[in-house]
N, C-alpha and C positions, 0 to 999 in steps of 0.2 A: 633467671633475672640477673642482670649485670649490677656490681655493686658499684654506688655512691664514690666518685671521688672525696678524700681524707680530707675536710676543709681547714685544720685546723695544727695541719704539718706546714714549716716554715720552711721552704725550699731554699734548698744553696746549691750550686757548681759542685760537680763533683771533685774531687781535690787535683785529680790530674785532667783537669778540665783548663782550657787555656779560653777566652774571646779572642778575639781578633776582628779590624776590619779589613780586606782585603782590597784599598782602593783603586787596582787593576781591575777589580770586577764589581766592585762596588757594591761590595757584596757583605754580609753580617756573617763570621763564622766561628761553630765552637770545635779546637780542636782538642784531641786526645789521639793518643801514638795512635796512628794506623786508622785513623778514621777521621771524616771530617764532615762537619755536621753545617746547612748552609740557613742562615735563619732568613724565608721571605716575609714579607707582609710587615705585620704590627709583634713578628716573632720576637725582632731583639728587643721591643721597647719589655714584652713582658716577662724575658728572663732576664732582662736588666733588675726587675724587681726582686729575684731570687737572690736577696741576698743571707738570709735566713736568719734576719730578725723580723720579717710580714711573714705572717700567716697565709693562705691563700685565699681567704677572705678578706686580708686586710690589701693584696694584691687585687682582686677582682674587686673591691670598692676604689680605689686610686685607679684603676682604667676606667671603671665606668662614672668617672669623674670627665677622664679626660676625655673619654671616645664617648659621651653623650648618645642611646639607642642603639651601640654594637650590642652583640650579643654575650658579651664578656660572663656570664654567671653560669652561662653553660658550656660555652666554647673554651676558658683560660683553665678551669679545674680538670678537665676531657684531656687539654691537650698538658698541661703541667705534669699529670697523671702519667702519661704517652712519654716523657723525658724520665719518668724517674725510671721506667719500667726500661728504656733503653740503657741507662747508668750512665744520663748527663747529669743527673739532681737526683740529691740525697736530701 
């Protein structure tokens, strides 16, 4: 059995974590030496929230404000999860 994303860790960037938009490609990106990470879809609005005073609760209720019927309460804890586990968010 897979365990439960942490609802109650307040994600932030990890410190050598840069944003960036790349308006040649128009493109959402997080970088760090030697990698680069391209954020599609509704990715940047929800590490925009990572600033690590919201909990990921207090993040997955502010999307499911704004995106009305996404599936944000299983999809944003899944995939916040999937960033920490890379070492974008701490």
């Amino acid at each position: 059995m897979r365990a439960a994303p942490v609802t109650d860790w307040r994600p932030v960037l990890a410190p050598a974590i840069v944003r960036r938009h790349d308006p040649v490609r128009d493109a959402d990106l997080l970088l760090l030496p030697e990698r680069v990470g391209v954020l599609t879809g509704r990715a940047e609005t929800v590490v925009g929230l990572c600033d690590g005073t919201r909990s990921v609760c207090e993040i997955v209720d502010a999307l499911a404000e704004r995106f009305p019927g996404a599936p944000v309460a299983t999809d944003v804890p899944t995939f916040l999860e999937r960033l920490r586990k890379e070492g974008w968010l701490r």
